[in-house]
NUNU-258102 format. One record per atom (N, C-alpha, C): residue number from 1; residue in one letter; atom name; x negated, y, z negated. Coordinates in steps of 0.05 Angstrom, whole numbers, plus 5000, padded with zeros to 4 digits. Atoms other than C-alpha are relative to their C-alpha. Example, Ala and Ser with C-alpha at 12.3 -4.5 7.8 and 13.67 -1.06 7.14 Angstrom:
+-----+-----+------+------+------+------+
:   n : res : atom :   xx :   yy :   zz :
+-----+-----+------+------+------+------+
:   1 :   A :    N : 4982 : 4976 : 5000 :
:   1 :   A :   CA : 4754 : 4910 : 4844 :
:   1 :   A :    C : 4982 : 5024 : 5000 :
:   2 :   S :    N : 5016 : 4976 : 5001 :
:   2 :   S :   CA : 4727 : 4979 : 4857 :
:   2 :   S :    C : 5015 : 5022 : 4986 :
+-----+-----+------+------+------+------+
***
This chain:
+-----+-----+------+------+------+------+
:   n : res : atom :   xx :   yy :   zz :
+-----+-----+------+------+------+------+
:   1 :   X :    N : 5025 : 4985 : 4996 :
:   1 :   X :   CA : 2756 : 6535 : 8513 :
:   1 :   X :    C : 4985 : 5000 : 4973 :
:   2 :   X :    N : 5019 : 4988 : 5032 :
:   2 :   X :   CA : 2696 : 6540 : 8459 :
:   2 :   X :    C : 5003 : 5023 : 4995 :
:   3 :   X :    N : 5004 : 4972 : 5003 :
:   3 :   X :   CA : 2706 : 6596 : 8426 :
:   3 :   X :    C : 4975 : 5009 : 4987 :
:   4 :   X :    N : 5018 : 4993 : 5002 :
:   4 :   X :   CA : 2645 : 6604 : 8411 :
:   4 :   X :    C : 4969 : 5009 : 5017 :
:   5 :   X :    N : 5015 : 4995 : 4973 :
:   5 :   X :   CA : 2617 : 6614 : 8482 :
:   5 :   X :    C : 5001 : 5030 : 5006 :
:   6 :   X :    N : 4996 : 4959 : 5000 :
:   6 :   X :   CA : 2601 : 6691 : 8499 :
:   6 :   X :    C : 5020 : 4999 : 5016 :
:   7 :   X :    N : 4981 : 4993 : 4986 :
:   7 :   X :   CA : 2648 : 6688 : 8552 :
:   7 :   X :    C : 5026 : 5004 : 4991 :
:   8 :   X :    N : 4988 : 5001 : 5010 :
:   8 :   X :   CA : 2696 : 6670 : 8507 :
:   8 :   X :    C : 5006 : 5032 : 4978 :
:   9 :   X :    N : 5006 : 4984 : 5020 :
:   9 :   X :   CA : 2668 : 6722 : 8456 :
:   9 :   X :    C : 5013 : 5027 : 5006 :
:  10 :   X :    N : 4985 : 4968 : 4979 :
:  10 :   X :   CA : 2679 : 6780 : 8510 :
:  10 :   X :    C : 5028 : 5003 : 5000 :
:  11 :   X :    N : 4967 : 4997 : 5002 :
:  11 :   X :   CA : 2751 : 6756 : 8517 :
:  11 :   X :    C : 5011 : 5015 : 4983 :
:  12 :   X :    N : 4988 : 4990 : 5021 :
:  12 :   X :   CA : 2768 : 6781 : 8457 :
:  12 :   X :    C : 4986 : 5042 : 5001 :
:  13 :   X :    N : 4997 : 4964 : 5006 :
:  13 :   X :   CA : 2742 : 6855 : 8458 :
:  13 :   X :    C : 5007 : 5018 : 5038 :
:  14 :   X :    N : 4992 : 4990 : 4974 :
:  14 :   X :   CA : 2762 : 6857 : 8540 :
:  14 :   X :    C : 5035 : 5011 : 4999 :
:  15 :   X :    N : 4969 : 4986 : 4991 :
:  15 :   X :   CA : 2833 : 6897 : 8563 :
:  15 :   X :    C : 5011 : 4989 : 5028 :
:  16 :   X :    N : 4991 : 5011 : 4962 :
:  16 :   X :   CA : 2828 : 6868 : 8638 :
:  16 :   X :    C : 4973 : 4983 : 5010 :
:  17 :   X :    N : 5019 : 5023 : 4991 :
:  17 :   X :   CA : 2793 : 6816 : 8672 :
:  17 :   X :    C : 4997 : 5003 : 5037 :
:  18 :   X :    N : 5009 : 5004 : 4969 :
:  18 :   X :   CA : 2762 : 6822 : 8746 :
:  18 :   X :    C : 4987 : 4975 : 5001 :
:  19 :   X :    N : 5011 : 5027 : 4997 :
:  19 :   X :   CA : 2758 : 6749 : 8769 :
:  19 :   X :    C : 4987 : 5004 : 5038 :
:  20 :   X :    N : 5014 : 4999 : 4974 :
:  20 :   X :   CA : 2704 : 6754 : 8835 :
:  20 :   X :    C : 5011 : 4968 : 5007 :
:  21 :   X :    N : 5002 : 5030 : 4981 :
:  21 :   X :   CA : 2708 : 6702 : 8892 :
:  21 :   X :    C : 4979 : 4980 : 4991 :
:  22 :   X :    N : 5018 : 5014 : 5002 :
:  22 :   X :   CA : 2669 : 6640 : 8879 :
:  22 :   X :    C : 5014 : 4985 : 4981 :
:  23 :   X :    N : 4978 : 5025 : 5024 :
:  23 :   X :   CA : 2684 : 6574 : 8827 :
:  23 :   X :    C : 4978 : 4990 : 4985 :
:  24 :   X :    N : 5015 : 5012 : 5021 :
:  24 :   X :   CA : 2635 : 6578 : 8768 :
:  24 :   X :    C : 5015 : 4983 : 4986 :
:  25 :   X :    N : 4984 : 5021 : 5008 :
:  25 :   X :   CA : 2649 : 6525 : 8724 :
:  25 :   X :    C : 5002 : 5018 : 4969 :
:  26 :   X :    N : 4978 : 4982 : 5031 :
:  26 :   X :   CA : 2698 : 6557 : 8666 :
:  26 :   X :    C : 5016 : 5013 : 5011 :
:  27 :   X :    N : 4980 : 4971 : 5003 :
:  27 :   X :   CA : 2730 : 6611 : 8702 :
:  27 :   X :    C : 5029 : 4997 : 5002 :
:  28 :   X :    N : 4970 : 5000 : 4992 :
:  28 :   X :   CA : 2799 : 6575 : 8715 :
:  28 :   X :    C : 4999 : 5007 : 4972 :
:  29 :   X :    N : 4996 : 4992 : 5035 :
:  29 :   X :   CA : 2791 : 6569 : 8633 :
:  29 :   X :    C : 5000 : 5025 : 4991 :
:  30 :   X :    N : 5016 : 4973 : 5010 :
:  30 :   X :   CA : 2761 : 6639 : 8623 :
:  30 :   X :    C : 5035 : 5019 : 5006 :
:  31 :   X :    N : 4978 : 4995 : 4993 :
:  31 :   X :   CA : 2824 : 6662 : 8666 :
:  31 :   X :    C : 5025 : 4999 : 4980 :
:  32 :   X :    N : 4983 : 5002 : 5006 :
:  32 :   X :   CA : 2875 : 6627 : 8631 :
:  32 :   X :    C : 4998 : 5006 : 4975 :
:  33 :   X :    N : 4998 : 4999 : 5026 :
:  33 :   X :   CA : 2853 : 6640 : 8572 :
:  33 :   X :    C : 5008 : 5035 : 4997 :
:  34 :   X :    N : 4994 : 4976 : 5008 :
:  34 :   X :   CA : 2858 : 6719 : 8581 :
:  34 :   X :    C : 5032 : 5005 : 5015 :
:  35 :   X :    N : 4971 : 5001 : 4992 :
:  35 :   X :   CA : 2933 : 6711 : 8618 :
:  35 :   X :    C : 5010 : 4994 : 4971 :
:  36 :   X :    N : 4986 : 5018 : 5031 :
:  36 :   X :   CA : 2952 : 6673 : 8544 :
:  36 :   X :    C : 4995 : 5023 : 4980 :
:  37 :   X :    N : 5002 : 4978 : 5018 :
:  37 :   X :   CA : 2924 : 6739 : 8509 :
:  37 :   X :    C : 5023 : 5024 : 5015 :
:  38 :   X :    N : 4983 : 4979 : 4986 :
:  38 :   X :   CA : 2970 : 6788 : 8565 :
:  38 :   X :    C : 4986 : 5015 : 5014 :
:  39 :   X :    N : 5020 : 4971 : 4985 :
:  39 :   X :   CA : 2909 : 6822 : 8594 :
:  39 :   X :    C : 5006 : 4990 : 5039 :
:  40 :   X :    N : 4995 : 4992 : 4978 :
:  40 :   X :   CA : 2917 : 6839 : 8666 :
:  40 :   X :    C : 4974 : 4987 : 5012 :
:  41 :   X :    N : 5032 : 5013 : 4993 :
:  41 :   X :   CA : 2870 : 6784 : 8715 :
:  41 :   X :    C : 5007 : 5009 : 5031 :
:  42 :   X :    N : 4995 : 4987 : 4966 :
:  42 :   X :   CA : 2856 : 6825 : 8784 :
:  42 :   X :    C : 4979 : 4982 : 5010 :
:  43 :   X :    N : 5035 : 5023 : 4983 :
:  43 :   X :   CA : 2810 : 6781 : 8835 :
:  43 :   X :    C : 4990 : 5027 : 5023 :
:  44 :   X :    N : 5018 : 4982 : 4986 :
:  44 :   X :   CA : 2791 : 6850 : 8874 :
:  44 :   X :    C : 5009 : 5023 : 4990 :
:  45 :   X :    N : 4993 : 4969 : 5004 :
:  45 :   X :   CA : 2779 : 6922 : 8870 :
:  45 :   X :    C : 5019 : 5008 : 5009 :
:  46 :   X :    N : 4981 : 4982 : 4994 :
:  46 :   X :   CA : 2826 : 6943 : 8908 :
:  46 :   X :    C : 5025 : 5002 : 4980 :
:  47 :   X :    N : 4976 : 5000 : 5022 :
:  47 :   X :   CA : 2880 : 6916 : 8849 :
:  47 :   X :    C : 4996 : 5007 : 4977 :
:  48 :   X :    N : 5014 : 4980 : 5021 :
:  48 :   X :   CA : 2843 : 6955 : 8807 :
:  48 :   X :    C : 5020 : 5028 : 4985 :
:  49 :   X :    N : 4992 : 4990 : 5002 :
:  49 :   X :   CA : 2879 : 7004 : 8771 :
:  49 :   X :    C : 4977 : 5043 : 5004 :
:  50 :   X :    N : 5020 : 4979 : 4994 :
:  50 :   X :   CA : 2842 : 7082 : 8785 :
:  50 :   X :    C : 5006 : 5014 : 4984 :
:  51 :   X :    N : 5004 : 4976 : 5025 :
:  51 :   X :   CA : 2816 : 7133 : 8742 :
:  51 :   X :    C : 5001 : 5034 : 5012 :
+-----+-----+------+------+------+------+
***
């Protein structure tokens, strides 16, 4: 991944990742890239953790 892409950029100050339905082009990358840091990748609300 560029790390110089905002998506990328976000990675770094995100704790958890909500991946929505759909197949922009990056998000398998965007994904794997925040699994390789340990952050938690939910694809819906409901696996959402609650406040």
């Amino acid at each position: 991944m560029d790390t110089y892409t905002p998506a990328f950029l976000l990675l770094q100050q995100d704790d958890t990742v909500l991946r929505l339905p759909g197949d922009p082009t990056g998000t398998g990358e965007h994904v794997e890239t925040a699994r390789e840091r340990g952050l938690p990748v939910y694809t819906g609300l409901d696996e959402t953790p609650s406040r």
